[in-house]
KESELUM-624812 format. One line per field, with one value per residue (C-alpha): residue number from 1; y, z, x; residue in one letter. Coordinates in pm, 1 decimal, m for minus. Layout:
i <- (NUM|...);
yy <- (Y|...);
zz <- (Z|...);
xx <- (X|...);
aa <- (A|...);
This chain:
i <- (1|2|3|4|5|6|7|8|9|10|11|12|13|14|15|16|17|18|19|20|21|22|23|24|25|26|27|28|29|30|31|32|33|34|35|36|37|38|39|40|41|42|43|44|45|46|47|48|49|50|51|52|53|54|55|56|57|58|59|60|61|62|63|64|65|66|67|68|69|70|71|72|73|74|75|76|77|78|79|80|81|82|83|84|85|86|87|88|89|90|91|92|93|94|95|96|97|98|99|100|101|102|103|104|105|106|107|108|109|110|111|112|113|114|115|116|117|118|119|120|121|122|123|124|125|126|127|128|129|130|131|132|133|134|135|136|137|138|139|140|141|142|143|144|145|146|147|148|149|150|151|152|153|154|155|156|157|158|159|160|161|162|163|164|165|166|167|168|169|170|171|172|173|174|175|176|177|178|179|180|181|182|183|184|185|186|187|188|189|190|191|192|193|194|195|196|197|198|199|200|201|202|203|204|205|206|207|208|209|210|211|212|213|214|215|216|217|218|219|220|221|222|223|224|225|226|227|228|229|230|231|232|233|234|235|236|237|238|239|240|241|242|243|244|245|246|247|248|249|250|251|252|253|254|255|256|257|258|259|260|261|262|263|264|265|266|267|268|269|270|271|272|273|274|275|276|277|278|279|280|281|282|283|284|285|286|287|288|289|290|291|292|293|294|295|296|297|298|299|300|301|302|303|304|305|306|307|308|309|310|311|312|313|314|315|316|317|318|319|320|321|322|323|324|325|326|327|328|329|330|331|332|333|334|335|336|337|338|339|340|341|342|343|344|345|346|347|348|349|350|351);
yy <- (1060.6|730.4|490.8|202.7|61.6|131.6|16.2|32.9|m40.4|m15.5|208.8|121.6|m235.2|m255.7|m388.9|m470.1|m403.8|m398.3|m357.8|m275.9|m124.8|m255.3|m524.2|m805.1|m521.0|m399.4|m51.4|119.6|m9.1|229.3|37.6|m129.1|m310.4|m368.5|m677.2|m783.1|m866.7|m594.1|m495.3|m579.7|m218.0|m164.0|196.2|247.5|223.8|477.4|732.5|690.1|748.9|1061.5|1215.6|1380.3|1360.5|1002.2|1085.5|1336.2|1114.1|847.5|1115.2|1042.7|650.5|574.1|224.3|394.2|511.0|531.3|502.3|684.5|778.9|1136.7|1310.2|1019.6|1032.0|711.7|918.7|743.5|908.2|1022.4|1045.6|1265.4|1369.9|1682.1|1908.1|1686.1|1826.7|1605.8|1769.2|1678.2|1756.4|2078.9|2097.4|1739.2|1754.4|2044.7|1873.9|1583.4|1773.1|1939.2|1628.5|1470.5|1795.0|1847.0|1505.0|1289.6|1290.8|1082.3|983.2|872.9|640.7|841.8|1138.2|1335.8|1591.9|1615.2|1988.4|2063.9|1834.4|2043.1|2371.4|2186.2|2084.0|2440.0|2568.5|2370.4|2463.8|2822.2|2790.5|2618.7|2821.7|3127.1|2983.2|2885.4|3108.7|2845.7|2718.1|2455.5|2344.5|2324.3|2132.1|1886.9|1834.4|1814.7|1551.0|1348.8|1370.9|1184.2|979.0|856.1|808.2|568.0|407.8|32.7|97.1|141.3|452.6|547.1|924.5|1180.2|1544.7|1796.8|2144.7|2379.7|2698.7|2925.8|3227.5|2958.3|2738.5|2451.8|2150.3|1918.4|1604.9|1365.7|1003.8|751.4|850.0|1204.0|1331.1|1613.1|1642.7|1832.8|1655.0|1646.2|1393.3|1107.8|796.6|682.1|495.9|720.3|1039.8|796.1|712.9|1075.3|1196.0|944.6|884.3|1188.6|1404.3|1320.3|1411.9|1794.9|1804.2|1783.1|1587.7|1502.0|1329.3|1235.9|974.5|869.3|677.2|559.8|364.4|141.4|276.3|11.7|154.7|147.5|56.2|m263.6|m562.7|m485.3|m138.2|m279.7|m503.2|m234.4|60.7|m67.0|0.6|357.5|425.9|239.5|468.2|773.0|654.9|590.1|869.5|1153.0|960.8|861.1|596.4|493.0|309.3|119.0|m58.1|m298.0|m543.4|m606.1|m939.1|m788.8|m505.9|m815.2|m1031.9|m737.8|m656.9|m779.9|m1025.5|m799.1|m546.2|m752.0|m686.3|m899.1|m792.3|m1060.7|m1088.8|m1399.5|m1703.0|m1427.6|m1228.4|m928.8|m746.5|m889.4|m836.6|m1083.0|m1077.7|m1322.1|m1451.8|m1538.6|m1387.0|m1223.1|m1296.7|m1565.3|m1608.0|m1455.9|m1776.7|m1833.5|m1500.9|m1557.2|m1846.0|m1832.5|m1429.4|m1332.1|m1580.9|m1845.8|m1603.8|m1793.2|m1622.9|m1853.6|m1790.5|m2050.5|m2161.0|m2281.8|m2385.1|m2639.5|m2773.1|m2816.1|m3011.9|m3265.3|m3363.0|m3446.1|m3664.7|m3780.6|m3881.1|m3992.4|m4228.9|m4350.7|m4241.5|m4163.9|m4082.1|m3860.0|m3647.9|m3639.8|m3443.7|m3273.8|m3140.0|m3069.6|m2844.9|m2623.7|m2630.9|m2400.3|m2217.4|m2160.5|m2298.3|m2536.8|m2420.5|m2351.1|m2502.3|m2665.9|m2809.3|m2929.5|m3062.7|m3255.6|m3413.5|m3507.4|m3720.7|m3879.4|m3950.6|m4114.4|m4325.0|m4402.5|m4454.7|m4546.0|m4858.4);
zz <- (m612.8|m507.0|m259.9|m337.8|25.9|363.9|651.4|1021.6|1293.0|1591.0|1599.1|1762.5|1684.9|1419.0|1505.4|1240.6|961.9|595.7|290.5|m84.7|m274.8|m600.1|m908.1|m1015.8|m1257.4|m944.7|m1051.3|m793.3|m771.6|m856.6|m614.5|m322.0|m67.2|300.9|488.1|816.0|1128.0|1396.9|1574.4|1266.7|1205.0|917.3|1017.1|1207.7|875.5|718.2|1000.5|987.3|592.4|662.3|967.7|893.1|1288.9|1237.1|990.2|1227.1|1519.9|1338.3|1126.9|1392.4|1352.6|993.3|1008.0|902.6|572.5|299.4|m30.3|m273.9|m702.2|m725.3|m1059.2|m1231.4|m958.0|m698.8|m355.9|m46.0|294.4|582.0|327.1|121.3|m282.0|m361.9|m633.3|m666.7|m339.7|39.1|289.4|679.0|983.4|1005.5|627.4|610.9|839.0|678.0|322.4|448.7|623.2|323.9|75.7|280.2|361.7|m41.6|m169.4|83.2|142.4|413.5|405.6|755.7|833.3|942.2|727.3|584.8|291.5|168.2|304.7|90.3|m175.9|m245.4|m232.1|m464.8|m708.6|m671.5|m772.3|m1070.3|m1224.6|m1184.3|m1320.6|m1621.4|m1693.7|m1720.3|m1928.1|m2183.5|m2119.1|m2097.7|m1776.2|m1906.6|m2131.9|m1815.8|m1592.4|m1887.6|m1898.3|m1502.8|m1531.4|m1791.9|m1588.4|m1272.5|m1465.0|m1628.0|m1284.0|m1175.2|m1484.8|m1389.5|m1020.0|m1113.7|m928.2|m904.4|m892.3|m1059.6|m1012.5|m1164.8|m1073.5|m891.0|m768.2|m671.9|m511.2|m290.5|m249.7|m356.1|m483.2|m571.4|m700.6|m875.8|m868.7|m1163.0|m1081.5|m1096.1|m782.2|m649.4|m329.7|m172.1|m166.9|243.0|192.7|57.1|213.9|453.7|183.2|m94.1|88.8|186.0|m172.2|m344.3|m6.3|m92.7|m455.5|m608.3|m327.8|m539.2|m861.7|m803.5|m586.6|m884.6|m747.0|m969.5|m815.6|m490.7|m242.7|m125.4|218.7|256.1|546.3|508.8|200.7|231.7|536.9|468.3|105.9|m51.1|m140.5|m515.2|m464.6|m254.7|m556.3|m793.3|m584.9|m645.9|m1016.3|m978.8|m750.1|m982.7|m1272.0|m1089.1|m990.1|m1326.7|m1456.7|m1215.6|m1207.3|m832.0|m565.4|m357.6|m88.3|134.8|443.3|431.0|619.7|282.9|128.2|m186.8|m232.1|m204.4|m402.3|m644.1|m646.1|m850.2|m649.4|m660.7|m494.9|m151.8|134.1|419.8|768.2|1022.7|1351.5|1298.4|1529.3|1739.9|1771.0|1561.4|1229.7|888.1|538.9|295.7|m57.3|m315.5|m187.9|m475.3|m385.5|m773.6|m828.8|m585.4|m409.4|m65.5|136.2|m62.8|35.8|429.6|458.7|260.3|236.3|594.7|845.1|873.4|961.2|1056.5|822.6|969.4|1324.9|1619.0|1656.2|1286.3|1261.3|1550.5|1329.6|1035.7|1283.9|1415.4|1051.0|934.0|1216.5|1202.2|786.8|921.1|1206.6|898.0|1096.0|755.6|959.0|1237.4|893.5|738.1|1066.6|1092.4|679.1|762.8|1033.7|794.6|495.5|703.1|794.8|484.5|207.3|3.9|m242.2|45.2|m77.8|256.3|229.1|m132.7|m18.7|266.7|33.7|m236.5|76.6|203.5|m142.5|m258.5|99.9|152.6|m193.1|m182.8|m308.6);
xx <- (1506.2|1444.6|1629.8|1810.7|1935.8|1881.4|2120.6|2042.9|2276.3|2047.1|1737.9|1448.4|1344.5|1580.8|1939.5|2191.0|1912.8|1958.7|1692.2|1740.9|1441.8|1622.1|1452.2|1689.0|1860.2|1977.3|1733.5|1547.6|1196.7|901.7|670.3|802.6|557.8|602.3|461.0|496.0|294.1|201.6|515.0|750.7|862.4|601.3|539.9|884.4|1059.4|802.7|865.8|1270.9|1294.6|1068.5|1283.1|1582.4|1645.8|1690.2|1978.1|2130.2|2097.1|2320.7|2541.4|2838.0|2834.6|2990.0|2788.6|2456.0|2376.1|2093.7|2188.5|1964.5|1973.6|1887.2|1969.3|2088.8|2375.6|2444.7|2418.3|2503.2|2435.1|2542.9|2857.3|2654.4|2833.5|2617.4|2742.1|3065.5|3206.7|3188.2|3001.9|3067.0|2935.9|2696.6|2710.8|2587.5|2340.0|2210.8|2242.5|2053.0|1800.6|1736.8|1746.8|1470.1|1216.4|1232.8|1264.2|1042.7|646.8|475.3|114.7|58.7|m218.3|m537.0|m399.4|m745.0|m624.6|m1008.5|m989.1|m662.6|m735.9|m1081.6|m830.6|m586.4|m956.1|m1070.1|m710.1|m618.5|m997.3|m958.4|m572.9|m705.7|m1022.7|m816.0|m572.4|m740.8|m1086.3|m1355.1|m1449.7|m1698.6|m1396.2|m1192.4|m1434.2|m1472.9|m1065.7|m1056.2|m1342.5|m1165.2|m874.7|m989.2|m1236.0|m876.2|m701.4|m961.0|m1008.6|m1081.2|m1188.8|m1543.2|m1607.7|m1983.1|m1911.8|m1779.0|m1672.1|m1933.1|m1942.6|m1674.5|m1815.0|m1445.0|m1654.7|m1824.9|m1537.9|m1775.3|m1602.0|m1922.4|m1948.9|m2239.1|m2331.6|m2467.0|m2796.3|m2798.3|m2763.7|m2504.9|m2311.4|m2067.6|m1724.9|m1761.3|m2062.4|m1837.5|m1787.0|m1482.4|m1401.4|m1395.6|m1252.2|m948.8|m927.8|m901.7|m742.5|m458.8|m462.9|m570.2|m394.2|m78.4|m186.2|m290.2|52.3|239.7|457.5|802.5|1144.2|982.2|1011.6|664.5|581.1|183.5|79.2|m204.3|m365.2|m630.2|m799.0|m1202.0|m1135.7|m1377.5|m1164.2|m1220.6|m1035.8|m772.4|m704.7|m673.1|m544.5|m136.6|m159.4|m321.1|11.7|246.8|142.7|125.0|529.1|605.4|465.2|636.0|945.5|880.9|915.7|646.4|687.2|368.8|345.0|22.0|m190.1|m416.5|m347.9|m543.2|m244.5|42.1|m122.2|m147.0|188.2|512.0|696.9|1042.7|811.3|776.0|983.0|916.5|972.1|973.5|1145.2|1476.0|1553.8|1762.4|1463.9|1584.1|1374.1|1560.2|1406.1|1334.4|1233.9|1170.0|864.7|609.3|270.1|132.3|m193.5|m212.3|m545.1|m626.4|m583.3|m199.6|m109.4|m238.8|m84.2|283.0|317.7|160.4|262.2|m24.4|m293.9|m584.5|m857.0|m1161.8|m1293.4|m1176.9|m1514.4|m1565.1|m1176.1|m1271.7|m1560.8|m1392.2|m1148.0|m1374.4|m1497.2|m1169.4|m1107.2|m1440.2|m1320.4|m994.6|m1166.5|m1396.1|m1704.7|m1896.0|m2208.8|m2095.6|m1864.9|m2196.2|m2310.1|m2063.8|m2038.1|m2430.3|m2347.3|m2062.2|m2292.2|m2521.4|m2257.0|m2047.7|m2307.5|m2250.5|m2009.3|m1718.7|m1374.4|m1352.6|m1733.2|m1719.1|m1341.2|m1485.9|m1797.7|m1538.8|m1337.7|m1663.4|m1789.8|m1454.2|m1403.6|m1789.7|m1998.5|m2283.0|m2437.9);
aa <- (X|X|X|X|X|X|X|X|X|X|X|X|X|X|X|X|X|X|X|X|X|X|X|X|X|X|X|X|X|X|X|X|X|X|X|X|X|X|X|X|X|X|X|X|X|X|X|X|X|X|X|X|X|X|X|X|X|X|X|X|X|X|X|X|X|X|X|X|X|X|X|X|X|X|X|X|X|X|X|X|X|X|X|X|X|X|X|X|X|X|X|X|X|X|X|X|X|X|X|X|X|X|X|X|X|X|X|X|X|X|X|X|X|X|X|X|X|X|X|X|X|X|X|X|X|X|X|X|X|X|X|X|X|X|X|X|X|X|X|X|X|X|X|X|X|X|X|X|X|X|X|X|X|X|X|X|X|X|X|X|X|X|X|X|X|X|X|X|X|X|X|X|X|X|X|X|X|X|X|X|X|X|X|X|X|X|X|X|X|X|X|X|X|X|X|X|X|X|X|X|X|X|X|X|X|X|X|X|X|X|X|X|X|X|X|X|X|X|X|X|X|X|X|X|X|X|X|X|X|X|X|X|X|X|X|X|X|X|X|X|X|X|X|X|X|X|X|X|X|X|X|X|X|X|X|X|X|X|X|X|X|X|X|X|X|X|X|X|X|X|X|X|X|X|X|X|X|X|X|X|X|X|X|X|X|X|X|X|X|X|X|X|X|X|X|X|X|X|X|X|X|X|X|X|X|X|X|X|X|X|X|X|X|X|X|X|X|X|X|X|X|X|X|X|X|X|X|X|X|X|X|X|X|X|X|X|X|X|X|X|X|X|X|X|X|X|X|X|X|X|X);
């Protein structure tokens, strides 16, 4: 299943709302990203596509629908085709109900599977190791198997023992030493508690919704992290679907990916695409993708302030000052401090 369009006549913070999850082919995406300042619906949108109340609570007003491809078939609810035959009222709302408790998975924000994920590590070791009748030979395929998820993250850690009578899921870094799965970082727990959650869920023809995936995850993860999901999608013929803060995930993503949301002139949530942010650098995506975020602190903003003016007023000595003053601050190789020098050098050389 995966959803092509979404229409919302007034729910919430969202008033005459439409977005398509669709590429220029006019296909359902695999990966679609959500951006949009606190307040913008981010996680709203998340909780509406996971609530078949929200269907039911609009099932009455014909304006409302959700337009999904399940089975190879164009489906568009509340006026839901299933089996070739129109279902209304009770029978609808228990087709949609249905559709969405089977087809859609949510991955809230401050979700922690670590306890079922170790069950679901456990499991697929002992359902291996009996198949086949070699339990080394099955820890070595389980090992190869994450080892292959994360190829390219550069995780320090591996899995490398399972003990089923203890329940013991443990796991063992570059330099030797072994630890329970419970002794991971933040980081690292929100990592396999969202990424490899999804692989020992087998799950096929799904709908996924994650919220913030990039909570306690380095930079250099957060810039990888989007592919792991897009070929986990592509692989169990699923749609995943993020809401993000991280400028690393939207730079990382395909520009049909980005959606937008930003409050309009009349002060209502619209959806835009289009916007070019792949493999742009941080400050690009800040400034063009985000909505001007200031990523430098007042304090040093003010600075960098006074020494252009100070360039602009052609008060070389008080700019040299001032550049002083950031290169402590920021070092010398700063774009803003090396921009500044270039200025001074070009409209001040020296004899």
């Amino acid at each position: 299943m995966k959803i092509r369009e979404l229409y919302i006549e007034n729910y919430k913070m969202f008033q005459d709302f439409k977005i398509d999850f669709v590429d220029s082919d006019d296909k359902p995406l695999d990966i679609v990203v959500l951006v949009g300042v606190n307040g913008s619906g981010k996680t709203t949108l998340l909780e509406y596509l996971n609530s078949p109340n929200s269907y039911h609570h609009h099932l009455s007003q014909s304006k409302h629908y959700i337009e999904i491809r399940n089975e190879s078939k164009n489906i568009k609810l509340p006026n839901v085709s299933f089996e070739l035959k129109t279902i209304y009222n009770k029978l609808e709302q228990d087709a949609v109900e249905k559709l969405i408790k089977e087809k859609v998975i949510y991955l809230p924000i401050y979700q922690n599977n670590i306890i079922d994920l170790k069950e679901s590590i456990r499991q697929k070791y002992i359902d291996r190791a009996f198949e086949i009748d070699k339990p080394s030979k099955a820890l070595d395929e389980l090992q190869s198997f994450i080892a292959d998820i994360f190829k390219g993250l550069g995780l320090t850690f591996n899995l490398s023992s399972i003990d089923y009578n203890k329940n013991l899921v443990r796991f063992q870094d570059n330099s030797g030493n072994e630890f329970d799965i419970d002794a991971l970082s933040t980081g690292e727990k929100t990592l396999l508690s969202k990424v490899l959650y999804l692989y020992f869920k087998d799950y096929n023809d799904k709908v996924i919704l994650i919220d913030e995936p990039e909570l306690s995850l380095h930079p250099s993860w957060q810039n990888r992290v989007l592919k792991i999901y897009e070929n986990f999608a592509k692989l169990n013929n699923c749609q995943i679907i993020i809401a993000t803060h991280s400028p690393h995930i939207i730079g990382s993503a395909k520009n049909e990916s980005l959606r937008i949301l930003r409050k309009n002139s009349e002060g209502t949530i619209e959806a835009l695409k289009d916007l070019k942010a792949h493999g742009r650098d941080i400050n690009s995506v800040l400034f063009d993708v985000m909505g001007e975020v200031d990523y430098r602190p007042k304090e040093f903003r003010d600075k960098i302030d006074r020494l252009h003016i100070a360039i602009d007023d052609k008060k070389f000595e008080e700019a040299t000052k001032q550049l002083d003053e950031l290169k402590k601050d920021y070092g010398e190789n700063d774009a803003v401090v090396l921009e500044a020098q270039m200025l001074i050098d070009v409209l001040n050389p020296k004899e």
